[in-house]
N, CA, C and O atoms as a MOPAC input file, in Angstrom:
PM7 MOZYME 1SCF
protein

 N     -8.91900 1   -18.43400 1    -7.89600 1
 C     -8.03500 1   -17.59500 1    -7.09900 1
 C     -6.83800 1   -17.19400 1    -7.95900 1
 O     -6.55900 1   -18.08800 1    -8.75800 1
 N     -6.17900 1   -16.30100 1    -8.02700 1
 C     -5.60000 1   -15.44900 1    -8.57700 1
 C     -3.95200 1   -15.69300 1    -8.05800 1
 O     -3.58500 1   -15.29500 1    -6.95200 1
 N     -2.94200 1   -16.46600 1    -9.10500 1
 C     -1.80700 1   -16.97700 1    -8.51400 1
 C     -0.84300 1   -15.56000 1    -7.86800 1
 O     -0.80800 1   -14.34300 1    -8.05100 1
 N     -0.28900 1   -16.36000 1    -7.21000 1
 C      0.50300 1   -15.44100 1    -6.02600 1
 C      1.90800 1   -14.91900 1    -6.95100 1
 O      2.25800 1   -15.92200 1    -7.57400 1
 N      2.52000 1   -14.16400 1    -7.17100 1
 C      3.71700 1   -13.73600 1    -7.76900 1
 C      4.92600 1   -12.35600 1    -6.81700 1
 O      4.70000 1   -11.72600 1    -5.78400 1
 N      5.56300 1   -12.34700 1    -7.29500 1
 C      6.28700 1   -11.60700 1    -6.49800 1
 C      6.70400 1   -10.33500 1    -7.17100 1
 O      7.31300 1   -10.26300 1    -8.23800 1
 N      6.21400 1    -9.11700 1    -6.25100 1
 C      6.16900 1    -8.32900 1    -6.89800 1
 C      7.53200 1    -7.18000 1    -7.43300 1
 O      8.49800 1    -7.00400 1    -6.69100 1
 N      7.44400 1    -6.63900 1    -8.48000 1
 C      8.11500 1    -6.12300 1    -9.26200 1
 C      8.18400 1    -4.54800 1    -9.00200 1
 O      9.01700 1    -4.08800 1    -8.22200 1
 N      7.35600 1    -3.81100 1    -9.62700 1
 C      7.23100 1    -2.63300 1    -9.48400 1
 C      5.67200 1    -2.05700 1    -8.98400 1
 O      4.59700 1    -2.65800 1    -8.97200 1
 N      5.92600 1    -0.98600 1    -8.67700 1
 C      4.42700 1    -0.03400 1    -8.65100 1
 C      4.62900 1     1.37200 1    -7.96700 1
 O      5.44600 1     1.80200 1    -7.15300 1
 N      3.93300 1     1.71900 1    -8.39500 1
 C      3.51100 1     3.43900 1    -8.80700 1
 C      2.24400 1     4.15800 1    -8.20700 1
 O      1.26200 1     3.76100 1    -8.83300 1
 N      2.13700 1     4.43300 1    -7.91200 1
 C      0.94700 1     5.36300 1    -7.29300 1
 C      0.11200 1     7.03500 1    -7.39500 1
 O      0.19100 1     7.95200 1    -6.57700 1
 N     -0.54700 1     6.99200 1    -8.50000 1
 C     -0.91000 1     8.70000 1    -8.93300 1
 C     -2.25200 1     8.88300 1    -8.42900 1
 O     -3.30500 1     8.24500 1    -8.46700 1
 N     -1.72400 1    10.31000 1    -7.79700 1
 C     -3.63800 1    11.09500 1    -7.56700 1
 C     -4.18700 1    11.24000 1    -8.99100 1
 O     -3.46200 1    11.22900 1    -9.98500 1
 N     -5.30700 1    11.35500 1    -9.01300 1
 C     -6.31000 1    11.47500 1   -10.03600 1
 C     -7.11400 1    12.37300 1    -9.51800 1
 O     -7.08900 1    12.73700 1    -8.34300 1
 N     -7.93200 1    12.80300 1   -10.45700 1
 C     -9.57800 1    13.72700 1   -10.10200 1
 C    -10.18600 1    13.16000 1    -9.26600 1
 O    -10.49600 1    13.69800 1    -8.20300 1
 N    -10.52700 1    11.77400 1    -9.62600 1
 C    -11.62100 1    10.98400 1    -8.81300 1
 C    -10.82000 1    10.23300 1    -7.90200 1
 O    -11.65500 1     9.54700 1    -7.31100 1
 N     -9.37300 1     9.87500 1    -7.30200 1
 C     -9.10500 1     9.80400 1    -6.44000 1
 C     -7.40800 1     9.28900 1    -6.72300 1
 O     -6.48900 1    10.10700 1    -6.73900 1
 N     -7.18700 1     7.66600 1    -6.95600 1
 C     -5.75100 1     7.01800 1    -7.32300 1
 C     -6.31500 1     6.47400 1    -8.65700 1
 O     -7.38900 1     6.49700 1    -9.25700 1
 N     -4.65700 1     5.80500 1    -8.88800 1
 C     -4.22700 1     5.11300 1   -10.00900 1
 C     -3.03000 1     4.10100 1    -9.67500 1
 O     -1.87600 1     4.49800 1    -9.51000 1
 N     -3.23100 1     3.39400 1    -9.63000 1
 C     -1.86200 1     2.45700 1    -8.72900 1
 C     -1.60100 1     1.44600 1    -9.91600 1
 O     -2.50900 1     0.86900 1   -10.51500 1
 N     -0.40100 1     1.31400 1   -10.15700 1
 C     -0.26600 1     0.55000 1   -11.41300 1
 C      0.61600 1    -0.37400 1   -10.64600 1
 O      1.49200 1     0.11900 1    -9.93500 1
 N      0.44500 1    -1.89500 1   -10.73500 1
 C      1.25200 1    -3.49000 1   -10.32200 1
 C      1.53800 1    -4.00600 1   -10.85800 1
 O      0.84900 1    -4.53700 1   -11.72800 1
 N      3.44300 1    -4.29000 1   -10.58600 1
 C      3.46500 1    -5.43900 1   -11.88500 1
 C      4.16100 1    -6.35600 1   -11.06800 1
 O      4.69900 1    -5.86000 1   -10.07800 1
 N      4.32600 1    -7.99200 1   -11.29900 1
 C      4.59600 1    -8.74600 1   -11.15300 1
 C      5.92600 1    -9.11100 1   -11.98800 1
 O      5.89400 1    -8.97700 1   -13.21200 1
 N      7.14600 1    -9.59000 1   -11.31900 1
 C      8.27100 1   -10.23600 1   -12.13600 1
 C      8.34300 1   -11.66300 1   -12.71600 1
 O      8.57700 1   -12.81500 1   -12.35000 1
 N      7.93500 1   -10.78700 1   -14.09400 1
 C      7.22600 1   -11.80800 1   -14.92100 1
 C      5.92100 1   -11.81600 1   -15.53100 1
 O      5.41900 1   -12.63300 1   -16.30200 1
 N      5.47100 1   -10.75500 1   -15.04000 1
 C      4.34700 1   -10.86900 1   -15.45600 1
 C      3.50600 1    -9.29600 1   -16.22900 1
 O      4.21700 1    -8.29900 1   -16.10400 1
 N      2.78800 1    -9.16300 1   -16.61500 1
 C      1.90300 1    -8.29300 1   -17.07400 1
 C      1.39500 1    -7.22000 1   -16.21600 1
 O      0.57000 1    -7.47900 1   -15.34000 1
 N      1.86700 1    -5.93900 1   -16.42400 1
 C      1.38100 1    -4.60000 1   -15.32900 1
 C     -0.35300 1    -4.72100 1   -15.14000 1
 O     -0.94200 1    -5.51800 1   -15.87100 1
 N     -0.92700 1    -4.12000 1   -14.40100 1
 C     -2.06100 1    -4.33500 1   -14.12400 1
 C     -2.55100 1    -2.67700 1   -13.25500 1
 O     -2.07800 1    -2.25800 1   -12.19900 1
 N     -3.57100 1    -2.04000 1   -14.08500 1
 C     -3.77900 1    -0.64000 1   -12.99000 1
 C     -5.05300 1    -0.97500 1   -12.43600 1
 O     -5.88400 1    -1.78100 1   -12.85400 1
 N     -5.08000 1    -0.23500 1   -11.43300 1
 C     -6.66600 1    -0.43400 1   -10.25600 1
 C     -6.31900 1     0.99800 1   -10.18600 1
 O     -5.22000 1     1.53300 1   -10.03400 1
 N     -7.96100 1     1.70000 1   -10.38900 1
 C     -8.82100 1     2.79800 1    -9.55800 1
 C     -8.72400 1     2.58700 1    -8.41500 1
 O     -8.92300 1     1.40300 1    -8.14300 1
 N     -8.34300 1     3.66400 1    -6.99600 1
 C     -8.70100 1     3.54300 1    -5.62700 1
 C     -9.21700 1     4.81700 1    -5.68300 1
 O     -8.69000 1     5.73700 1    -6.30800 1
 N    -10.60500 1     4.92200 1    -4.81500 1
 C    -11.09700 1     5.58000 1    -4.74500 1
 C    -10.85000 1     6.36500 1    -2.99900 1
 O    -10.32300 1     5.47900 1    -2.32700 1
 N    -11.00300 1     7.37000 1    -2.30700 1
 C    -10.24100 1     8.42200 1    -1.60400 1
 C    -10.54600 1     7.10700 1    -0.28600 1
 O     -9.69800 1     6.73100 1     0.52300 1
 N    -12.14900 1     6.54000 1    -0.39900 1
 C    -12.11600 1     5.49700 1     0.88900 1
 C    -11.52300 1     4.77900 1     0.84100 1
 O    -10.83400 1     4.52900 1     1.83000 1
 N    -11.40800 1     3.96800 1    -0.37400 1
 C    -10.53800 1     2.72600 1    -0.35200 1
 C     -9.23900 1     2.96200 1     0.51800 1
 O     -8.81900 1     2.40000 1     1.53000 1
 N     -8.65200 1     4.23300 1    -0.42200 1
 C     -7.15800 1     4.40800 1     0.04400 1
 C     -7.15400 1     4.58800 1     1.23000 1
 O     -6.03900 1     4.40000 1     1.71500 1
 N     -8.21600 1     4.99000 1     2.21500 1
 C     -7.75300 1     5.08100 1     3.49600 1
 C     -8.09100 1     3.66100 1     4.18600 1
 O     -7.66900 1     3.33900 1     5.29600 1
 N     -8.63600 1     3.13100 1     3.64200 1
 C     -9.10400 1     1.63400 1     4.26900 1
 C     -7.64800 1     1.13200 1     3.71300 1
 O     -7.25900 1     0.65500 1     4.77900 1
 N     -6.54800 1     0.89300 1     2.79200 1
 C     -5.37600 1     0.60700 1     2.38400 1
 C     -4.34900 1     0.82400 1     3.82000 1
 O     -3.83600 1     0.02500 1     4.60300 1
 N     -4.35000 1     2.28200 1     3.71400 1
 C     -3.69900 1     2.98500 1     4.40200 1
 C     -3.60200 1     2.21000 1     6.13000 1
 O     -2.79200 1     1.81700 1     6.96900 1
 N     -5.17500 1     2.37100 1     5.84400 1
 C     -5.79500 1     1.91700 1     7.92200 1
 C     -4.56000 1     0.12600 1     7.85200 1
 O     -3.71800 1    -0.18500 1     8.69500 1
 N     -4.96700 1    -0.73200 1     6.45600 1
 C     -4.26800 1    -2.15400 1     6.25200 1
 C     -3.14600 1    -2.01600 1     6.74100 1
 O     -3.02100 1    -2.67700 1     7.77200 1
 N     -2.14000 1    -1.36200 1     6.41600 1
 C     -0.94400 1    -1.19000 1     6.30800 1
 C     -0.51000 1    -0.97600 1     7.22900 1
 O      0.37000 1    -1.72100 1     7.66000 1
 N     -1.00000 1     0.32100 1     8.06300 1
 C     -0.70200 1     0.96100 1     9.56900 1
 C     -0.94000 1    -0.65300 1    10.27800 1
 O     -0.01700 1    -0.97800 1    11.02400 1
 N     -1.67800 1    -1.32700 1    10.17800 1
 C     -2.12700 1    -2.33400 1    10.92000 1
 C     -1.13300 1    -3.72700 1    11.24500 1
 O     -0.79400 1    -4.32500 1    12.26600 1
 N     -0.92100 1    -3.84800 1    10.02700 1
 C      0.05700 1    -4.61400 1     9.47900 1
 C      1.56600 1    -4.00400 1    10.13000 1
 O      2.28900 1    -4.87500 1    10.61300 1
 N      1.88900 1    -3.11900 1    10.15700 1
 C      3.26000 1    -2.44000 1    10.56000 1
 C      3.14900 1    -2.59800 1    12.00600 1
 O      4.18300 1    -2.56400 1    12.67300 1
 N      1.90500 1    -2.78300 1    12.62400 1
 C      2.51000 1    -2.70400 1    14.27300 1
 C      1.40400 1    -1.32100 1    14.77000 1
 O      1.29200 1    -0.95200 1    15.93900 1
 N      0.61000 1    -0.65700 1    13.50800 1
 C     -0.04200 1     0.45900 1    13.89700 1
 C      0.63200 1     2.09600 1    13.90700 1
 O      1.54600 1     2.46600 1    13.17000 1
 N      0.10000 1     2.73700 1    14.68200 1
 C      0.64100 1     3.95100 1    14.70800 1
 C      1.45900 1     4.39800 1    16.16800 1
 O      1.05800 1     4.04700 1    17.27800 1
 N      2.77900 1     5.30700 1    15.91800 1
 C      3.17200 1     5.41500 1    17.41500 1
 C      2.15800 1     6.60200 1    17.87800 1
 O      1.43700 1     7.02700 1    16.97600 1
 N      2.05300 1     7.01300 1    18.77200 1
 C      2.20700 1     8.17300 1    19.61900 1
 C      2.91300 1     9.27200 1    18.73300 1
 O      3.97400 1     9.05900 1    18.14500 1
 N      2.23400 1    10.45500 1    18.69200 1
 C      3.48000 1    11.65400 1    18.47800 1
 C      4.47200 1    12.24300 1    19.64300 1
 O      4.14500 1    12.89800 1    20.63200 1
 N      5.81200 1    11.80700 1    19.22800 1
 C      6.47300 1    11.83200 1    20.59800 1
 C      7.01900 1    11.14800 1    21.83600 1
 O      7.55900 1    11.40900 1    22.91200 1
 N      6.41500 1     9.72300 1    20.81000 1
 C      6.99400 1     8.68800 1    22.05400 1
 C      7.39600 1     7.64100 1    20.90500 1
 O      6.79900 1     7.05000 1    20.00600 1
 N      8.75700 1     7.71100 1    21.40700 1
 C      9.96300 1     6.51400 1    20.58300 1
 C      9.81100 1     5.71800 1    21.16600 1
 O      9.41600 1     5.88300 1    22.32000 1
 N     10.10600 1     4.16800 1    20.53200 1
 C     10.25700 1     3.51500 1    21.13600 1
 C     11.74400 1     3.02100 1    21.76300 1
 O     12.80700 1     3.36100 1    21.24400 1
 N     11.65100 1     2.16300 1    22.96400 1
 C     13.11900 1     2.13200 1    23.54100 1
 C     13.75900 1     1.12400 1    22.70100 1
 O     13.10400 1     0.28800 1    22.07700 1
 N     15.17000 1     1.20300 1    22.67600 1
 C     15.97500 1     0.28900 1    21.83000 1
 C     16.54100 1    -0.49900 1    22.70000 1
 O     16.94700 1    -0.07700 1    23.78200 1
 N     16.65500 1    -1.99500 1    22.25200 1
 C     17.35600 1    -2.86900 1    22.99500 1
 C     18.80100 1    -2.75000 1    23.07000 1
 O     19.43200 1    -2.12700 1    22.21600 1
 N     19.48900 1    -3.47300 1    24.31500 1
 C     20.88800 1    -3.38800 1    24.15600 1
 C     21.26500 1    -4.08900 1    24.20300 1
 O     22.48800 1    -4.14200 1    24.07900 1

């Protein structure tokens, strides 16, 4: 398994054949991964997921007082 580090920087370029996402760790050695157009939306779908999902277009949410 692949130690856990905390991350530093990263970057994200379209390409022909789809991304280029370059990761680096503080402290450690940059690292690029190919994403290909599914991946990135399977990323994308992660993330939305992770955040709580997607709102509504048009519906805020209420703020506490």
């Amino acid at each position: 398994m692949a130690k856990l580090q905390s991350l530093e920087t990263f970057s994200l370029h379209e390409t022909e054949n789809g991304y280029r996402l370059l990761v680096s760790a503080v402290g450690g050695d940059a690292l690029y991964v190919e994403i290909t157009p599914a991946q990135m939306d399977d990323i994308i779908e992660s993330l939305e997921a992770a955040m709580g999902g997607e709102e509504e277009e048009g519906v805020e949410e209420d703020e506490a007082f």
